[in-house]
C-alpha positions in Angstrom: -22.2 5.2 16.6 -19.2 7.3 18.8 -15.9 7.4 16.9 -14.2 5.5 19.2 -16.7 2.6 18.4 -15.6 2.3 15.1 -13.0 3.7 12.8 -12.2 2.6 8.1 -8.2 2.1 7.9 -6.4 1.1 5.1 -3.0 0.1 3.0 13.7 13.1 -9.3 17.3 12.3 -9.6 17.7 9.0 -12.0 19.0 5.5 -10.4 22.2 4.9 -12.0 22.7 2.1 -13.8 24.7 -0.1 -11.8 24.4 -2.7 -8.7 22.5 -2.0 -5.2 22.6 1.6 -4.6 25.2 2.6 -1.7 23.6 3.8 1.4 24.7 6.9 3.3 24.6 7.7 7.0 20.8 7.3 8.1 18.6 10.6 6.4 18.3 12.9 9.0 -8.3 2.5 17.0 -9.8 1.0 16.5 -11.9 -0.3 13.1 -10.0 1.5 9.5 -7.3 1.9 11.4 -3.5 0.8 10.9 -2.8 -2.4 12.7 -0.7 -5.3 13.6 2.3 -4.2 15.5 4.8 -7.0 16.0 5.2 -7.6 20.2 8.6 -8.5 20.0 11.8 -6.5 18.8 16.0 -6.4 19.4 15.9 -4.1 21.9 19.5 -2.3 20.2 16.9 -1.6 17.8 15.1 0.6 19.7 17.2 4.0 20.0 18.5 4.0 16.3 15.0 3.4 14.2 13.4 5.5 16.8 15.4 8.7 15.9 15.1 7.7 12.1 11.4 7.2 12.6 11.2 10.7 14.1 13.2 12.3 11.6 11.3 10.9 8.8 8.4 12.4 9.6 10.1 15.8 10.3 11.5 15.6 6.6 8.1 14.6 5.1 6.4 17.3 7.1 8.4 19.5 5.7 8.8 18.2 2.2 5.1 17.7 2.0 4.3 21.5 2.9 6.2 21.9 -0.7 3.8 19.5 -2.4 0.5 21.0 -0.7 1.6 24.1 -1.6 2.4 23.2 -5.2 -1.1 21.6 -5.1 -3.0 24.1 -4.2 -2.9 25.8 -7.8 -4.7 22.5 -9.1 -7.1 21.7 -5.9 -9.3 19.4 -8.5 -6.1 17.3 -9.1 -4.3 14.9 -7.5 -0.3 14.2 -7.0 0.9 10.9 -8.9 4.4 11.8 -10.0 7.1 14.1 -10.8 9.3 13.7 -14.2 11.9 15.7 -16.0 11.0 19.1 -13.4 7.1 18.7 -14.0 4.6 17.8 -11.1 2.0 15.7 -13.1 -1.1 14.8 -11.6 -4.4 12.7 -11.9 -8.0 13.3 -12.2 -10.8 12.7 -9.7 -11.1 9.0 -10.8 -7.7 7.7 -11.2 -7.0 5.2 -8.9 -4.0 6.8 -7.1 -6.3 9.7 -5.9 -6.5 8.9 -2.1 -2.5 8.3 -1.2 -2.0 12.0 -1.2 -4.8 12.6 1.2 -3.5 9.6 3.2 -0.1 10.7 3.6 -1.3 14.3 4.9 -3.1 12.0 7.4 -0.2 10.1 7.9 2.3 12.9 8.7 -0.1 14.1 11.0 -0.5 10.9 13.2 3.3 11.0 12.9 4.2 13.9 14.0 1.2 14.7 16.2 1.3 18.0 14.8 -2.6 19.3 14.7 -2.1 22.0 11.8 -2.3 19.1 9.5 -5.8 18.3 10.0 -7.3 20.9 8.3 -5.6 20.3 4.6 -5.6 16.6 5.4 -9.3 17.3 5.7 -9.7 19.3 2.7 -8.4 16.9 0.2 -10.3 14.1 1.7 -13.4 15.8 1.0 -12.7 16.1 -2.3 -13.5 12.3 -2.9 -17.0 12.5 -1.8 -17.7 12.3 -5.2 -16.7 9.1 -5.5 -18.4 7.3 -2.6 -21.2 5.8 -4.7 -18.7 5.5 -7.8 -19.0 1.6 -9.4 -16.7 2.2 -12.1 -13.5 1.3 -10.2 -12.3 -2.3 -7.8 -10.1 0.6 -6.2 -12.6 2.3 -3.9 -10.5 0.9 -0.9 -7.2 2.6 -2.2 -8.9 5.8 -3.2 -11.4 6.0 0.1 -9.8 4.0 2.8 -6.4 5.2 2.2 -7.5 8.9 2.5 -11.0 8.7 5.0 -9.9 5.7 6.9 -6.7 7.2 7.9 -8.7 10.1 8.5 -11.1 9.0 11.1 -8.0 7.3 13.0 -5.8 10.4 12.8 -7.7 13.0 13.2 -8.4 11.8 17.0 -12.0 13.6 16.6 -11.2 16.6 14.8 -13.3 15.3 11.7 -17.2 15.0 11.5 -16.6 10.9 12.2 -20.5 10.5 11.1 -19.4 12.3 7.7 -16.5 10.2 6.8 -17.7 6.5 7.9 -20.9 7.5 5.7 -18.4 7.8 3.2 -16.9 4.6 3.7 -19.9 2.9 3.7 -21.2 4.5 0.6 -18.1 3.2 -0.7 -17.9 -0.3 0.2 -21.3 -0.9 -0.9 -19.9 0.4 -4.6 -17.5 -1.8 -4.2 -19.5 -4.8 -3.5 -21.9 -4.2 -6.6 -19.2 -5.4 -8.6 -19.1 -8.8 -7.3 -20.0 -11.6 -10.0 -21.4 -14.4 -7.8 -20.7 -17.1 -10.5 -17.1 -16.5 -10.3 -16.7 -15.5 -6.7 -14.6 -12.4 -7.1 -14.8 -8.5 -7.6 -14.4 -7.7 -11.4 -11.3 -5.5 -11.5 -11.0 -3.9 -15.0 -13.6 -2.8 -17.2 -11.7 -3.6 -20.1 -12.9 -5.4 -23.4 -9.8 -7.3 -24.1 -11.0 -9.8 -20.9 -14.1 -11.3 -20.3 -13.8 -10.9 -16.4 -10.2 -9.7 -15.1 -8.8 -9.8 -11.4 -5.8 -8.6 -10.3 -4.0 -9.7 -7.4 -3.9 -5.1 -6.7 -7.1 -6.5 -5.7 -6.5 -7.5 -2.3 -6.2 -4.8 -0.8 -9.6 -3.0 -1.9 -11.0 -6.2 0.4 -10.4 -4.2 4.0 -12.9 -1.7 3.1 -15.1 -4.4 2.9 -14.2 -6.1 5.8 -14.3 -3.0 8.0 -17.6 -1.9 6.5 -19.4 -5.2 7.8 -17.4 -4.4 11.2 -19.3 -1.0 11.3 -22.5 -2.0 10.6 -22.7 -2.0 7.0 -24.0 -5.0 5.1 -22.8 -8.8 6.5 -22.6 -9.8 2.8 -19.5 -7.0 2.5 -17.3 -9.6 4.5 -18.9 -12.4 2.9 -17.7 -10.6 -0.8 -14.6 -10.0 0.7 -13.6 -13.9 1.6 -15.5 -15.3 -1.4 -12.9 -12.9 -3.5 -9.7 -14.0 -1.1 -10.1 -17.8 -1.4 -10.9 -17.6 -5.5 -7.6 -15.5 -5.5 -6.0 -18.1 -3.2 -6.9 -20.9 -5.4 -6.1 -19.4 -8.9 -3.1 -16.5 -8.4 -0.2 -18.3 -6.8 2.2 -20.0 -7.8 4.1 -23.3 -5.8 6.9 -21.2 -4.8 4.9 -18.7 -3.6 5.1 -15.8 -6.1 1.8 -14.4 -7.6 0.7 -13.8 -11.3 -0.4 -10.1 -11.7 -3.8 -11.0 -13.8 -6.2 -13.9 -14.0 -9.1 -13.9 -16.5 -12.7 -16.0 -15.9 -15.2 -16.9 -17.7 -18.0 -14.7 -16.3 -20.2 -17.5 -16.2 -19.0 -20.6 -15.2 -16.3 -19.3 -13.3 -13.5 -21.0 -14.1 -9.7 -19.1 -15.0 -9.0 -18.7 -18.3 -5.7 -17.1 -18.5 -2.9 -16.3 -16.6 -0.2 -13.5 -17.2 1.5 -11.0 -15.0 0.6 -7.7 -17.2 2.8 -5.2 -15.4 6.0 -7.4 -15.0 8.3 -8.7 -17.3 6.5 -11.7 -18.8 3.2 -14.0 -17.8 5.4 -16.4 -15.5 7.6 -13.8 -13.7 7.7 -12.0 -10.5 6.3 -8.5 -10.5 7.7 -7.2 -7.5 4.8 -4.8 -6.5 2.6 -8.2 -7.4 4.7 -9.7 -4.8 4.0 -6.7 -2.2 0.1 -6.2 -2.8 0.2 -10.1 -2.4 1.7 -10.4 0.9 0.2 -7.4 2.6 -3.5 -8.6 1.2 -3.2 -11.7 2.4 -1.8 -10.6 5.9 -4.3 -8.4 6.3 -7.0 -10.8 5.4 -5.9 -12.8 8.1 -5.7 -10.0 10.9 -9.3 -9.4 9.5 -10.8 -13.2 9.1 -8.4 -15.2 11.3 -8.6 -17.9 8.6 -5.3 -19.7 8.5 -5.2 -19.9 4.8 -4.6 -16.3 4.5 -1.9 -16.6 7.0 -0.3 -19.6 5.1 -0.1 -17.8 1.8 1.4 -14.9 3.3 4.1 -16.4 5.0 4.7 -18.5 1.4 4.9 -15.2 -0.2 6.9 -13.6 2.6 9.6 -16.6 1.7 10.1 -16.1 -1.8 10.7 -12.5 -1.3 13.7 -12.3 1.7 14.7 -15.8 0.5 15.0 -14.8 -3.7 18.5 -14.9 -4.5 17.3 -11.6 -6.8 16.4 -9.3 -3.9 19.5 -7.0 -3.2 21.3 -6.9 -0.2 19.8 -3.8 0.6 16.0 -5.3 0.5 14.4 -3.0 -2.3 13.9 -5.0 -4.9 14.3 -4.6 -8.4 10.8 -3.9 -10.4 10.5 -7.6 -11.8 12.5 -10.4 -9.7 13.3 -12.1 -13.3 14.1 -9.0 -14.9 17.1 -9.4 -17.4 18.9 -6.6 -17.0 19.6 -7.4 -12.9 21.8 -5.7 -11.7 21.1 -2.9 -13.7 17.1 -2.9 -13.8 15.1 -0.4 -12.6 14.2 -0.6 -8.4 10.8 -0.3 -6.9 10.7 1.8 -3.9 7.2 1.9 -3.7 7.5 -1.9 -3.3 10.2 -2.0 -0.8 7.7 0.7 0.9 4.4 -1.6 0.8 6.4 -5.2 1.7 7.7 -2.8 5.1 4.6 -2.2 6.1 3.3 -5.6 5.4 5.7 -7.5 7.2 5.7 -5.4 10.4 2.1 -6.7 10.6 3.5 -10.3 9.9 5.5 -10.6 12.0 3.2 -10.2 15.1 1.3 -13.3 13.8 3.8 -15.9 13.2 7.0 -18.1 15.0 9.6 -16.2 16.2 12.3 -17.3 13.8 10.1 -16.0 11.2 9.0 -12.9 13.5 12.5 -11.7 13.5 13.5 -12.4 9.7 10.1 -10.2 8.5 10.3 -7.6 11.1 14.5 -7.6 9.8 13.7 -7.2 6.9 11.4 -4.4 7.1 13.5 -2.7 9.7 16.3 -2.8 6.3 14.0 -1.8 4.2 13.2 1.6 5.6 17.0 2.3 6.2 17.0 1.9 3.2 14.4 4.0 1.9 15.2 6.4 4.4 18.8 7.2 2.9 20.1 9.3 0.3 20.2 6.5 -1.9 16.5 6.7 -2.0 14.6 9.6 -0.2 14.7 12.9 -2.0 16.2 15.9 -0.7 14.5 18.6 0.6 12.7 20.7 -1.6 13.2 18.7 -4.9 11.7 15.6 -6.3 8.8 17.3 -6.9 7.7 17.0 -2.7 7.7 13.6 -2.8 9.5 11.9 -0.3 11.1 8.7 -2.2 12.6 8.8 -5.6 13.2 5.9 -7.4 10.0 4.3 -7.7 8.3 1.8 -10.9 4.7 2.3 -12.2 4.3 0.1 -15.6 8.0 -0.6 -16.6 6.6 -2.6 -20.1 4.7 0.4 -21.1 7.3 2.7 -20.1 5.0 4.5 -17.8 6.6 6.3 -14.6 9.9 4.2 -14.5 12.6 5.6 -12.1 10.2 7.9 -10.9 8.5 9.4 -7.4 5.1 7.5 -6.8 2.1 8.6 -4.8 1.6 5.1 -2.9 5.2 4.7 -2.7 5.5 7.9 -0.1 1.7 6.5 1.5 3.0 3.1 2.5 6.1 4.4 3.5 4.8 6.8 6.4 2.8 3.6 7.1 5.7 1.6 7.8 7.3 4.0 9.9 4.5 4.2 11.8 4.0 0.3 12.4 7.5 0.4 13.1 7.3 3.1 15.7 4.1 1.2 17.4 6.5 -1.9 17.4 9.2 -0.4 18.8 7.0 0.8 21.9 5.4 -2.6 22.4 8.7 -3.4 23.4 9.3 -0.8 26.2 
């Protein structure tokens, strides 16, 4: 197969303590690849996000060639965070391995700039190990995110057959983990539940779905519904929201408990729940069609711009029943992935609804894109967004720069950008 037959895509200063952070002025194919580009837009849109857009990815080139170059004394570890002036970093097998990889893909597709391809290149290949990894559900965040974006981004200056070999190596991991009695993908390998699946999960599923796409195994889509609809019909709530974490018995299948691990109790709204929810399920549409998917997202696309909780300027606080709002912790990294997942949704639904999501998102990255929330250059580590929420209960990267955060930022802005020219 050609590469343009096929292609894998995927998806620090301390917040003070008070009420919405002020903004400043504005901070100056194919298969795996990013998609869903709304067709409409306000035209007085156009001139303002493009010049943000573009400056963005100036900044992150730049703040970026800080962070590779702080990398490069550790080339067998990956960035995750940066806290109290250290750069800390993850092993080969941490889940959060492939953003950084991504985003060098990322900045390159942004800014066109070819110079990127060889680093971007570099740390890709040093997932290969992983490719026929079973340990993990998160083979789609760590080898999507970083050869997916690849083959799209590199426009040919990859070996294409190399990295969808990968990918394929990959999905079929991925799919060995599949328990056909409960019709989902196992997602932690942990002793305290019989068979866990967290809504996190739904994004790993596009690996799958693209796999099929390029010739890999039918039964990798099949995996990748089978998982969607049990998560449809056991992780929402009726407003919409999602739990974080459903247990089943391994046998019969049925759900055993429900809780919301990472957020602030088992019935509550974990923001990055919320995000991981709606861009799954969007994209699980774009890849199935199935009007299910597209219900659910628009359901969850309601309770977040309609929660009387999400601040005026649209990045929301870690947990949307947090106690302490006002003066809770934000999520950038969620503000980041809802962007980019309601860019996409807004090219597949009513145009009332088209223009509140793409809105929204549009906010979102001013947002993210002022001083309130994007680091300066040269300090935060490298990291482009500050301000970000890992695992708030266990006190684990709160008010801190996240990996993903920065990758489904660039995303955004690039969806964004693709919208914007749709409209020209």
């Amino acid at each position: 197969m050609n590469q343009s037959s096929i292609s894998f895509p995927c998806p620090t200063a301390r917040l003070r303590r008070h009420p919405a952070p002020r903004l400043g002025a504005l901070a100056g194919a194919v298969l795996f690849a990013l998609s869903g580009a709304p067709v409409s837009g306000a035209p007085e849109d156009g001139p303002d996000m493009a010049r943000l857009i573009t400056e963005n990815f100036d900044f992150a080139a730049r703040q970026y060639g800080v962070l590779l170059e702080a990398m490069e004394k550790t080339p067998d570890q990956f960035p995750r965070t940066f806290e109290e002036g250290n750069l800390l970093t993850s092993k080969l097998k941490t889940w959060t391995v492939g953003f950084f990889p991504g985003s060098l893909w990322l900045i390159r597709e942004g800014t066109g700039d070819a110079k990127w391809d060889g680093p971007a290149d570099r740390w890709t290949r040093r997932l290969d190990g992983l490719r026929h990894h079973t340990g993990t559900h998160d083979l789609g965040f760590i080898l999507h995110c970083a050869y997916g974006t690849g083959l799209r981004a590199a426009r040919g200056a990859v070996d294409g057959e190399a990295y969808r070999a990968v990918l394929l190596d990959g999905a079929r991991a991925l799919a060995s983990r599949f328990n056909p009695a409960v019709g989902a993908i196992r997602s932690w390998d942990r002793e305290m539940w019989a068979f866990p699946v967290i809504i996190d999960n739904m994004m790993n599923l596009e690996l799958l779905c693209r796999a099929s796409a390029a010739g890999g195994d039918p039964r990798y889509r099949e995996i990748a519904i089978a998982h969607a609809h049990k998560t449809l019909a056991h992780h929402f709530r009726a407003d919409g929201s999602s739990y974080h974490l459903v247990t089943y018995n391994p046998v019969s299948g049925a759900p055993e408990l429900k809780r919301t691990w990472q957020g602030y109790g088992s019935e509550s709204a974990w923001a990055r729940g919320q995000a991981w929810a709606l861009y799954g399920c969007t994209m699980m549409w774009r890849e199935t069609r199935n009007p299910l998917y597209l219900d659910q997202a628009k359901r969850t696309a309601e309770f977040i711009v309609t929660h009387a909780r999400l601040p005026e300027d649209k990045v929301p606080y870690w947990d949307f029943d947090a106690p302490d709002i006002p003066r809770a912790p934000r999520d950038s990294s969620a503000a980041a992935i809802m962007a980019s997942a309601f860019i996409e949704l807004a090219d597949h639904v009513e145009p009332f609804f088209a223009r509140r999501y793409a809105g929204t998102a549009r906010r979102q990255l001013v947002s993210l894109s002022s001083p309130a929330y994007r680091s300066k250059l040269g300090e935060n580590g490298g990291f482009l967004l500050m301000h970000g929420t890992g695992h708030h209960p266990h006190g684990i990267e709160v008010d801190q720069p996240l990996s993903y955060g920065d990758y489904y930022f660039l995303e955004a802005l690039l969806r964004y950008r693709a919208r914007l020219e749709k409209t020209r």
